[in-house]
N, C-alpha and C positions, 0 to 999 in steps of 0.2 A: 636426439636421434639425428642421424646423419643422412642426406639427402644426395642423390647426384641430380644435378638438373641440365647439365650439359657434356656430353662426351664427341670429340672429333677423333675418328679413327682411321684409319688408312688402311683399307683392306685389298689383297686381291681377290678377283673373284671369277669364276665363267662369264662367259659372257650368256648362258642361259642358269638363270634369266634375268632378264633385258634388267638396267637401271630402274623402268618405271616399277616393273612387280618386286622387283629386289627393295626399294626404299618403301613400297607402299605396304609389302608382305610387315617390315619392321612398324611403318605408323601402326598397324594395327594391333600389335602387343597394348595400347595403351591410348584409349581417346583421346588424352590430352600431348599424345605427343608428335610431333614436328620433325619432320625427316627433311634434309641435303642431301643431293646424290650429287658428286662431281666428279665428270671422268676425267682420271689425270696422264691414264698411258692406256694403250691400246697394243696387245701383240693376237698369234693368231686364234691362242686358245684361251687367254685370261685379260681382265680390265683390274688396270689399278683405281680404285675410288676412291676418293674422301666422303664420308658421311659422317653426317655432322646432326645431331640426335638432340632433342631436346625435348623437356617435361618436367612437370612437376616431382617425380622422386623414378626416375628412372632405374630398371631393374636387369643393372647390367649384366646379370650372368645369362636370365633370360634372354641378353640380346645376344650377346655372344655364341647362346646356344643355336638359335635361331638361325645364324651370320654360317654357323657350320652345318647342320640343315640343309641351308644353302649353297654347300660345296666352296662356300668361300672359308680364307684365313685373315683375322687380325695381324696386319704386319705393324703398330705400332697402336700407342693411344699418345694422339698428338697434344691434346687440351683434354682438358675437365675440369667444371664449373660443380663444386660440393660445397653445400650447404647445413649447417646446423651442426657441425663438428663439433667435441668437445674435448680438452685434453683430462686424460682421466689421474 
């Protein structure tokens, strides 16, 4: 079975809501996991982020879903840390 246990993503997003509800809305898909919010651009209606996600098998489509929800977009998946691949 195949795990993710870390994904860095570059999103934009509004700026409501703020960073803190934006990465804490994400911690709580999953108790064990560990949210980054870093703001990297600033214009008058959208903040570019990096979040940077971490847990034990992370369930990225959930977050993804979640990230739009949120009126934000994935502009890129910078890193990802997977776990337990196999070639078949």
């Amino acid at each position: 079975m195949t795990t993710i246990r870390k994904v860095d993503l570059d999103v934009l997003k509004p700026h409501i809501p703020n960073g803190v509800d934006f990465a804490t809305a994400l911690g709580k898909l999953s108790p064990d996991y560990q949210v980054r919010l870093s703001v990297v651009e600033v214009d008058e209606k959208t903040e570019t982020v990096i979040v940077v996600l971490e847990g034990k098998n992370i369930d990225f489509d959930q977050v993804i879903e979640l990230i739009k929800k949120m009126g934000a977009s994935v502009h890129s998946i910078d890193e990802v840390e997977v776990y337990g691949s196999e070639m078949e």
